[in-house]
N, C-alpha and C positions, 0 to 999 in steps of 0.2 A: 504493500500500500504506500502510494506517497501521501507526505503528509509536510503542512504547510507552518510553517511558527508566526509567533502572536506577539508581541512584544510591546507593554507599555512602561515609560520610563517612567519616576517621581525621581527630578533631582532638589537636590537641596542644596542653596545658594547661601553661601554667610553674607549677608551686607556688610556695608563698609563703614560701615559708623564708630565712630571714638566711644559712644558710651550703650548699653545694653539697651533692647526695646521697650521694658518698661522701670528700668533704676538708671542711675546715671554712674554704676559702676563701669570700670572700664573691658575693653574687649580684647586689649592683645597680645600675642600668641606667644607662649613662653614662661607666663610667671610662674613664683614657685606656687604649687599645689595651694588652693585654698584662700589663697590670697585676694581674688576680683569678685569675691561671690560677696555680697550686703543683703544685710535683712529684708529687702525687698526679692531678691533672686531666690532667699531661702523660705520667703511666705511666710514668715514668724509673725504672731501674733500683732494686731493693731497698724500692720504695715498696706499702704494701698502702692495699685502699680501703675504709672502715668504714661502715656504712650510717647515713644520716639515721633516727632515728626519726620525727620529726615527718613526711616524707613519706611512712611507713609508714600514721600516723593520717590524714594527710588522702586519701590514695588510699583508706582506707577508709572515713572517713567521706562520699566522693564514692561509695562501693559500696550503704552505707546507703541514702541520698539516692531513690538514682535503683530501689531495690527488688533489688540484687542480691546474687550471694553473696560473699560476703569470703571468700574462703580463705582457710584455717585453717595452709596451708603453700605457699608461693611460692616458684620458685627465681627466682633470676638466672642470665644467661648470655649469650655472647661473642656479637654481630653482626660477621662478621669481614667487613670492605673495608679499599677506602684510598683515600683522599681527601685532600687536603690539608690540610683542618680536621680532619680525627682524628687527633690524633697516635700514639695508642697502636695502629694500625692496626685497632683493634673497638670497638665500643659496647655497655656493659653493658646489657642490654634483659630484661626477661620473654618470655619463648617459651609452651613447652610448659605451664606453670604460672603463669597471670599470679595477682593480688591481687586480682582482681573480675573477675565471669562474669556474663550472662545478669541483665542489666536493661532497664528500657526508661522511656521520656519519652512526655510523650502533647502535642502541638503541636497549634496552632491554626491552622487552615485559612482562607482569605480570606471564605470563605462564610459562615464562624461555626463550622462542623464543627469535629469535633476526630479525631488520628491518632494512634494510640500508633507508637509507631520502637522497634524492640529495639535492646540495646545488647548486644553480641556479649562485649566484653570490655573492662579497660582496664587498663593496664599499666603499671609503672612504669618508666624509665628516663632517662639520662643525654643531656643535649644534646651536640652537637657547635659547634664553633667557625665561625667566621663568615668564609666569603670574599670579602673587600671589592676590586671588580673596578674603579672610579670612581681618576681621581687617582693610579693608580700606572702610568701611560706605557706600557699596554702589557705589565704586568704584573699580579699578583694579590696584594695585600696579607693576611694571615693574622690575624683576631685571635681569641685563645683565651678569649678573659675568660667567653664562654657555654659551653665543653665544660666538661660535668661538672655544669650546672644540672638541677635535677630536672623532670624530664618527668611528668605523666602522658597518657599516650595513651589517647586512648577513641577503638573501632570500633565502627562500628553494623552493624546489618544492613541488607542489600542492600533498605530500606523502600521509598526515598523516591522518587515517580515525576515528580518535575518540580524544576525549580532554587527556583523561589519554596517548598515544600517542606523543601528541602534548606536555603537561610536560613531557613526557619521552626525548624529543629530546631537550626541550628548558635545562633542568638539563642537559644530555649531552654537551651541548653549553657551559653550562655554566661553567663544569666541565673545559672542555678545555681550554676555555681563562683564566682561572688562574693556571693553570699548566703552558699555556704557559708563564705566568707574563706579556701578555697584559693590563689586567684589572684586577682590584681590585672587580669586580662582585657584588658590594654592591648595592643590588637591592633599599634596602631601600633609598639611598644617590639619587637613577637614574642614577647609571653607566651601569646597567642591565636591559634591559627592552622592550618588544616587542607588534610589532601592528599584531593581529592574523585576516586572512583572510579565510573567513567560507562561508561556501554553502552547497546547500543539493541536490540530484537527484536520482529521481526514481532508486531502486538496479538493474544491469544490464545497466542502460546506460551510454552509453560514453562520452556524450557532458556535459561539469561541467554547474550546475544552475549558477544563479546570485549571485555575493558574497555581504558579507559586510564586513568590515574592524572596528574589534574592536581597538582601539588606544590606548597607551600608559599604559598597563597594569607590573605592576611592583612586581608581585610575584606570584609562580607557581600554589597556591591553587586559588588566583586571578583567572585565567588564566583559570583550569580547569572549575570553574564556567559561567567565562562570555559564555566559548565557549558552553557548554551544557544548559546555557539560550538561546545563539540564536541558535542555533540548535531547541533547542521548539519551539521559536515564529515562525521562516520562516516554519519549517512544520505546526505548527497552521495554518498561516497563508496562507499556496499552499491547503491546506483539506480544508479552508473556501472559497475557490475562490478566494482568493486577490494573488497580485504576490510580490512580493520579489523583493525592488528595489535597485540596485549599489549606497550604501551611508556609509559614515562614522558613527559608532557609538560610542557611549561612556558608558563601564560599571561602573556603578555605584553599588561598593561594599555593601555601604549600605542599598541601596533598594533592590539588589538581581534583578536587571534590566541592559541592555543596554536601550539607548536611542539615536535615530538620532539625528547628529552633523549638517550633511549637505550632499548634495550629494556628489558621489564621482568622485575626478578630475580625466580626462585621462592625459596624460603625454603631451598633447599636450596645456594643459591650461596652463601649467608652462611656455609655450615659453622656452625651454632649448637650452642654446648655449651654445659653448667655453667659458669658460672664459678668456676675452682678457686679464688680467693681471697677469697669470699662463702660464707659458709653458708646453707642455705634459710631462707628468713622464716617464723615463726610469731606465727600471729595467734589471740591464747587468746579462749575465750566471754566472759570477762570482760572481756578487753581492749575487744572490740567494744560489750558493754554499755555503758563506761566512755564510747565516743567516739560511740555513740548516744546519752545524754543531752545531749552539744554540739551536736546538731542544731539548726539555728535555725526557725524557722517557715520552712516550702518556699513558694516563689511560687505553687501551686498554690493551698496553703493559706488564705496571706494575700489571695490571691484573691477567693476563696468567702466569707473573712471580711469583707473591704470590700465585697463587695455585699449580702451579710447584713444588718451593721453599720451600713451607712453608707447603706445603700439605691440602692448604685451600679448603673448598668447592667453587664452583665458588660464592654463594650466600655475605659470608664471606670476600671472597676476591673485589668482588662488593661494599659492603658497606665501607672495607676498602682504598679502593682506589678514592672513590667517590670526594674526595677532596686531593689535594698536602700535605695539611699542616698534614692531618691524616693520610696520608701514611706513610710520615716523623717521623710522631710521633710514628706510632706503630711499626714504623724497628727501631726504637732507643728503646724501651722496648724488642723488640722481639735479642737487640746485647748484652743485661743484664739477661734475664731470661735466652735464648737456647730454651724455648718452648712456641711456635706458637700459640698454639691453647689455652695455658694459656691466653697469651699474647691476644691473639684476644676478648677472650672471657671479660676481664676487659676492653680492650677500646671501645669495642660495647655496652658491658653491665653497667656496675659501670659509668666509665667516660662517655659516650654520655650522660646519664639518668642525671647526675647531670648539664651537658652543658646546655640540653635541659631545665631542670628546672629555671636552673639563665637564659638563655636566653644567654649564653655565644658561642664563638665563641673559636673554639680547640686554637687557638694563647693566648687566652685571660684563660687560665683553671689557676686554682692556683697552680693544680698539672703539674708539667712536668713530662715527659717523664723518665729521671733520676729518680725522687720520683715514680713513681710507679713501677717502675721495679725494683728499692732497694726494696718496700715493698713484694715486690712478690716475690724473692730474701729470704725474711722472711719466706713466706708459703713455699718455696723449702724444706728449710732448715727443717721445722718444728717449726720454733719459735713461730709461730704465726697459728692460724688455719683459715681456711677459712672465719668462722663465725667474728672471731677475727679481720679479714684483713678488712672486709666490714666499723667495729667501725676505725679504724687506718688512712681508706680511706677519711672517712668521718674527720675525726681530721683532717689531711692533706688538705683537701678542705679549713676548714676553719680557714688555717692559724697558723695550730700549730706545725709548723715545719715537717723535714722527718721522716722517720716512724718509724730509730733506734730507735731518740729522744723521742718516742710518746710511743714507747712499756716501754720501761725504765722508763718514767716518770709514765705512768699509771699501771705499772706492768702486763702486757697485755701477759707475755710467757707464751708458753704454758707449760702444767706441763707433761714432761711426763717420770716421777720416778714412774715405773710399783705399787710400793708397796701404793704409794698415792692414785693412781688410784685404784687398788685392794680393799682399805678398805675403799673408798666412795661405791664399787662394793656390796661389803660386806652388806651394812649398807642399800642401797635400796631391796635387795634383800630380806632381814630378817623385812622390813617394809611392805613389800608385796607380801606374800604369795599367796594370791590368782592372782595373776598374773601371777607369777612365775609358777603356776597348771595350767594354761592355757596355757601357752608357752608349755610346756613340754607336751601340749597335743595336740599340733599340728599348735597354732595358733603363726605361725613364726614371725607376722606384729606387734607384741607384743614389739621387741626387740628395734622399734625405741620409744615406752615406757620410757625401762630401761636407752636406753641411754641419754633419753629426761630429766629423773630423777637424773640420775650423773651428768650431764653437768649443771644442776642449782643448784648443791650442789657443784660444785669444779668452779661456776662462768663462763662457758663455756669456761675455762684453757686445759683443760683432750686433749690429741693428740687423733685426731676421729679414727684413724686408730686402736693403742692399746686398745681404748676404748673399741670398737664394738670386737675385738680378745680376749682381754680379758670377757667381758660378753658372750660370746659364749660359751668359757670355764665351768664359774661358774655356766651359765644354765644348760650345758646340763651333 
């Protein structure tokens, strides 16, 4: 039988705010254990909780974004459990009336296609506290400093039909909230991070199987995994006879496993009410106009406009834009060189490859923007050759200043007085006659030989372009 998968995400986005959604404790990431959490985050008696506005603005302006509606009235209300990191035994959350309804993203498919994914709703709410299981002997350590940080939760609809899919939309997502400067997106910290709901059903039919709910998954290769393990077990599992039941699971990276948490609650075990010590949120026409003009240019946007612009392939302008901070970066080389495709090709190529290898983040590179585009500035010109740029790049990463100072110190110019050139030309040519009879007999793939030969004799100085016009000459 073939059979079709189901996939709805809930990611959970940290806003970016200095102090928590409803105390004016602070939010960030690092302090010691137990420190950020105040009598307001811990619900202790006689304490009321006052709403952030600021996370009122960016859940909206995350409603804007993405084409949906901002209610005009939102309540809050009680998630009642208990867990050990809740201390107030409920979580304040949006239910019945969240802050945004009924939007959607449109993602990019491996094939070049593209998908729009509805966005069902997103909501605002408070985190819960962290239970740290490591180093306490068989115990469970409690830290509160995350209850009470502002969430917003975005659900999609049931869109997405495979795991590579479902990272397609969650990078999407995530694209977004830092363009928008909601979130800081650092998956690693848990300011990013989502519960993926999966099911599988006969190809052709309409009614979705039973899902299960993978939890708290915090990076996109993560994500691909867990979801294409349970996709095997529940079809394992529907071909053996057994059935597939609605519960919580937990992947576990290292085993290469999900494993049931527990079943899964309907919304009615929460007991959700109002919550009596919140008044409903109103969000006026104006208000919205107001937080509509902060929109920055959407990565769609910027998209369309660097291939426009800049004459990019859509591929090109894809990777370029994938992030704010490398968009920024590559229009401030591409306001130094004049060409684009130079330009592209060093911060795709050279700079990502050395990010990727330290493990570095584009904010965090040695090289700015300014230093490579001076050195590239160098190849325009001819000072430096291509070959030459790569050693200059590299000097530059690690810290030995910009690339005038680099060529100058290391004597890195290139050489190109035709007569220098000509009498290294000379001197390979007359070392290898038999090569030289081969060229001249038709075998043209020879030439990247001779020049192979001059450039280790003049230290690869010689300008490629005179080089290769000038052997042409003396061969032929």
């Amino acid at each position: 039988m073939e059979w079709e998968t189901v996939i709805g995400l809930e990611i959970h986005t940290q806003l970016a705010t200095k102090t928590k959604i409803f105390s004016g404790a602070p939010t960030e990431y690092g302090a010691e254990p137990n420190t950020q959490a105040c009598a307001v985050d811990l619900g202790l008696p006689g304490v009321l909780p006052v709403l952030n506005k600021e996370a009122v603005s960016m859940a909206a302006k995350f409603g804007l974004a993405i084409g949906a509606k901002v209610a005009s009235r939102s309540v809050f209300a009680r998630k009642n459990y208990f867990y050990p990191d809740l201390p107030k035994g409920y979580q304040i959350s949006q239910y019945e009336l969240p802050i945004v309804e009924k939007g959607s993203i449109e993602i990019e498919l491996e094939d070049g296609s593209t998908k729009t994914i509805g966005v069902t709703r997103a909501h605002l709410e408070e985190d819960a506290g962290k239970s740290l299981h490591e180093d306490f002997h068989g115990m469970t350590g409690i830290d509160l400093n995350r209850a009470g940080t502002p969430l917003l939760e975005i659900v999609s609809e049931p869109d997405m039909r495979s795991a590579k899919e479902a990272v397609a939309y969650m990078k999407k997502m995530h694209s977004l909230v830092r363009y928008l400067g909601i979130s800081d997106g650092n998956m690693q910290e848990g300011s990013f991070r989502c519960d993926a709901n999966v099911s599988v059903r006969p190809k052709g039919q309409k009614e979705f199987g039973t899902r299960a709910e993978l939890k708290n998954i915090n990076s996109f290769r993560f994500v691909e995994r867990a979801i294409n393990f349970e996709v095997e077990r529940q079809i394992d599992l529907i071909e053996s006879g057994g059935k597939v039941m609605q519960e919580t699971r937990l992947y576990d990276a290292n085993k290469h496993e999900t494993r049931s948490m527990r079943s899964k609650e309907e919304a009615m075990d929460y007991r959700y009410f109002p919550d009596p010590d919140l008044l409903p949120v109103e969000v006026h026409a104006e208000d919205i106009e107001r937080i509509r003009k902060t929109l920055p240019e959407l990565p769609d946007e910027k998209k369309h406009r660097f291939a426009k612009d800049y004459g990019l392939s859509t591929y090109d302008a894809s990777v370029l834009t994938a992030s704010r901070e490398i968009a920024d970066y590559y229009e401030s080389v591409v306001k130094q060189t004049g060409d684009a495709k130079l330009s592209a090709n060093w911060v795709m190529g050279d700079l990502s490859a050395m990010l990727n290898r330290d493990n570095k983040d584009i904010a965090d590179s040695p090289v700015s923007a300014d230093m490579l585009g001076g050195m590239l500035k160098r190849m325009q010109d001819n000072t430096i050759s291509g070959k030459i740029a790569k050693e200059v790049f590299e000097a530059m990463w690690n810290g030995e200043g910009a690339a005038d100072a680099i060529i100058d110190k290391k004597g890195l110019k290139q050489i190109t007085d035709t007569s220098a050139i000509e009498a290294e030309i000379d001197k390979v040519i007359a070392e290898n006659p038999g090569q030289v009879e081969q060229y001249k007999a038709g075998k043209d793939k020879l030439i990247g030989f001779f020049v192979g030969q001059v450039m280790k004799a003049m230290g690869g100085k010689a300008n490629p372009g005179q080089l290769n016009e000038l052997l042409k000459k003396k061969l032929s």
